[in-house]
C-alpha positions as CSV (number, residue, x, y, z in Angstrom):
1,X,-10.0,6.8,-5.5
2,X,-7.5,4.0,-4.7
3,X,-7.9,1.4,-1.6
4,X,-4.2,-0.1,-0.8
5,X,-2.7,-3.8,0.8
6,X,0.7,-3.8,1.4
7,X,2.3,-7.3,2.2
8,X,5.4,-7.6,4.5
9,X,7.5,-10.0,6.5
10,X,8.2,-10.2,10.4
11,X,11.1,-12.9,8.9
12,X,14.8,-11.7,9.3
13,X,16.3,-10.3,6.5
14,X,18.5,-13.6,5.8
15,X,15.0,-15.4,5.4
16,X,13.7,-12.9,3.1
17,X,16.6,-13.0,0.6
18,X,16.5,-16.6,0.6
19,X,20.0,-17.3,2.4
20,X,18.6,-20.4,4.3
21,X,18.0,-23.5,2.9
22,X,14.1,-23.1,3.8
23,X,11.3,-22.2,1.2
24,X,11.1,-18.9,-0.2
25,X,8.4,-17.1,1.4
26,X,5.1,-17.5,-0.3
27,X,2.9,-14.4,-1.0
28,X,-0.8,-14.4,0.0
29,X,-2.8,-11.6,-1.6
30,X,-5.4,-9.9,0.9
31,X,-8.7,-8.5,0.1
32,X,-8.5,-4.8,-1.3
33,X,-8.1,-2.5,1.3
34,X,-5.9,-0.7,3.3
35,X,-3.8,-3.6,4.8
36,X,-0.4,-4.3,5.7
37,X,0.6,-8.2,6.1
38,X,3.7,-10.6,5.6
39,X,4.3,-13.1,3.5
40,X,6.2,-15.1,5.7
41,X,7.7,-18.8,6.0
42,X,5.4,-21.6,6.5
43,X,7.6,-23.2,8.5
44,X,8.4,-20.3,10.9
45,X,4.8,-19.1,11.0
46,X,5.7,-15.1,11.0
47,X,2.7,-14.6,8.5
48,X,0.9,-11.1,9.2
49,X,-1.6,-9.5,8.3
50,X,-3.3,-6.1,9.0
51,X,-4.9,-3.4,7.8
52,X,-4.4,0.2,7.9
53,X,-5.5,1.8,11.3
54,X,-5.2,5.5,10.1
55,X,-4.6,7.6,7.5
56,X,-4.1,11.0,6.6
57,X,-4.0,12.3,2.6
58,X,-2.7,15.6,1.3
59,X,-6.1,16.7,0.7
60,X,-9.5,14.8,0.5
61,X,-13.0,15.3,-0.9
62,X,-15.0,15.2,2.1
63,X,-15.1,14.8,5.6
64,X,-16.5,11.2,5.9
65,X,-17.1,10.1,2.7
66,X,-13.8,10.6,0.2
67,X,-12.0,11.0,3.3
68,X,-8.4,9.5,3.6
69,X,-10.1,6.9,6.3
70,X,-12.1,5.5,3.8
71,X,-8.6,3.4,3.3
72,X,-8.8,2.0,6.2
73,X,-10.4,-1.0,7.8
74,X,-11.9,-4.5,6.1
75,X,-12.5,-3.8,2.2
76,X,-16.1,-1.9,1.4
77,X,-15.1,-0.5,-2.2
78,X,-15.5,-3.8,-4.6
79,X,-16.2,-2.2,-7.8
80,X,-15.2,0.5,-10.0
81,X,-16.6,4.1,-10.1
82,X,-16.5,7.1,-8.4
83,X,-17.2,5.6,-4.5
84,X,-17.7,7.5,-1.2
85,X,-16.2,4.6,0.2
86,X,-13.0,4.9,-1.1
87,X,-10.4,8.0,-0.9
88,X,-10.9,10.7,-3.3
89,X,-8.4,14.0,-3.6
90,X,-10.0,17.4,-3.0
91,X,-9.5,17.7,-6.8
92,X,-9.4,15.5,-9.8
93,X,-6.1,16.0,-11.9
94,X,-4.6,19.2,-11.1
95,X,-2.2,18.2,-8.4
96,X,0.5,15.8,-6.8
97,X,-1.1,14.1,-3.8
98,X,0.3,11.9,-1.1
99,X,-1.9,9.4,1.2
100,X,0.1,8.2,4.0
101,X,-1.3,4.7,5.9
102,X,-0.5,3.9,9.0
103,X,-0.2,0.0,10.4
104,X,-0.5,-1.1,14.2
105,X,2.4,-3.4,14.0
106,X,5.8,-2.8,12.1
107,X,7.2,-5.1,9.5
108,X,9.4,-5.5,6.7
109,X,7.4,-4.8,3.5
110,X,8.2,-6.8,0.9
111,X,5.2,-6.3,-1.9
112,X,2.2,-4.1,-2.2
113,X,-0.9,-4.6,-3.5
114,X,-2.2,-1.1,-5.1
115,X,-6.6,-1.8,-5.6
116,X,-7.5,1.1,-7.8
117,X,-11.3,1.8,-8.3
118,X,-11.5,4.8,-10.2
119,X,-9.4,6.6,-12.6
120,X,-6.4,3.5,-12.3
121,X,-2.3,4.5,-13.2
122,X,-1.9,7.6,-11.2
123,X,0.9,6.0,-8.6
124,X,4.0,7.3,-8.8
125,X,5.9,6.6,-5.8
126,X,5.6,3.8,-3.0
127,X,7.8,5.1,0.1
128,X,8.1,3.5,3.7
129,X,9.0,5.2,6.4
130,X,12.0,3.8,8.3
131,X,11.7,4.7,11.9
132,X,15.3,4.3,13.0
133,X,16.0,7.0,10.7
134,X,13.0,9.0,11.1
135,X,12.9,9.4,7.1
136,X,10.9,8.0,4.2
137,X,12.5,6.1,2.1
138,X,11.6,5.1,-1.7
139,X,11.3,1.5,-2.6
140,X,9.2,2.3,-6.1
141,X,9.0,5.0,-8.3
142,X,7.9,4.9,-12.2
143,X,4.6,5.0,-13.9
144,X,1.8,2.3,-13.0
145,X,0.7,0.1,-15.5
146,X,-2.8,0.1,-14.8
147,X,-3.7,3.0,-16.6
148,X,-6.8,2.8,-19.2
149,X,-8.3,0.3,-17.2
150,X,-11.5,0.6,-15.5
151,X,-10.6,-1.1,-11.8
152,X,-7.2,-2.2,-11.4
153,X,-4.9,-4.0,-8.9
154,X,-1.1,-2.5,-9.0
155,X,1.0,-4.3,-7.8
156,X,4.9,-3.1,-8.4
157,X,8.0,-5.1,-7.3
158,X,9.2,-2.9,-4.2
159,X,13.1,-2.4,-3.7
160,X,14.3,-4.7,-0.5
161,X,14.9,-2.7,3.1
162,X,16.2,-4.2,6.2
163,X,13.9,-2.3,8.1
164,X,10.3,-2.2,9.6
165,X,7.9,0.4,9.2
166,X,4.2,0.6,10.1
167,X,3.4,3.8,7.8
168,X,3.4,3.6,4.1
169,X,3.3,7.1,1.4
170,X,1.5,6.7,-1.8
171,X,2.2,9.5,-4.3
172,X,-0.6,10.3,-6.7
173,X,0.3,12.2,-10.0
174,X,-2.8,12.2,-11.9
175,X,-2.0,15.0,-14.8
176,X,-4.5,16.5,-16.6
């Protein structure tokens, strides 16, 4: 069971490459949960941040409890362990799963923030969906370095898009 921030900018693409002569844009890390922000320029004030308003998982332990919702709203899951308020797959290790969060307002993610409670090193994939498009597109695949520990906050360097999403796709391989 994973909870998930994802940080973004509202900040034009020029500003988040660092082609201006202002600062670079400084990251602020939210509370673990579900949550999509920015970190944006001081000086232009585009900071945002939100958490996930919905989510739906490939499959999920229970109805309430487990449930891909549990990775939504303000952070209830601050330790490790299997925790009913945190999502859960149907089934421990025997599958690929996908959770999929969805954000009120779109931005341009530019870091994610992966808060792992139980079972840490099972993300695989970090995929936003571009809505122009209407496809998901990768911006981190590889193998989590979190594995072996007991709670864990994963936090891989995302590949730039010029494009802003409100739903985010976690891939879960947790082999046997």
């Amino acid at each position: 069971a994973s909870e998930y921030v994802l940080l973004a900018s509202t900040d034009a693409l020029a500003d988040l490459l660092g082609e201006t002569s202002a600062a670079p844009p400084a990251t602020t890390a939210a509370p673990p949960r579900a949550g999509l922000g920015s970190a944006g320029r001081a000086s232009a004030g585009a900071a945002v941040e939100q958490w996930a308003i919905g989510a739906e998982a490939s499959s999920e332990y229970g109805v309430d409890s487990w449930s891909a919702q549990q990775a939504t709203g303000p952070a209830d899951t601050p330790e490790a362990g299997d925790k009913i308020t945190a999502w859960a797959a149907a089934s421990a290790d025997d599958q690929v799963e996908t959770l999929t969060l969805i954000f009120k307002q779109p931005v341009i993610p530019t870091g994610i923030e992966i808060y792992e409670n139980y079972n840490p090193g099972a993300v695989a994939r970090v995929e936003v969906f571009d809505l122009n498009s209407d496809a998901w597109v990768v911006v981190w695949e590889g193998r989590a370095d979190t594995a072996r520990e007991e709670l864990a906050i994963f936090a891989p360097e995302l590949q730039t898009v010029d494009f802003a999403t409100d739903q985010v796709r976690l891939t879960i391989d947790e082999p046997l």
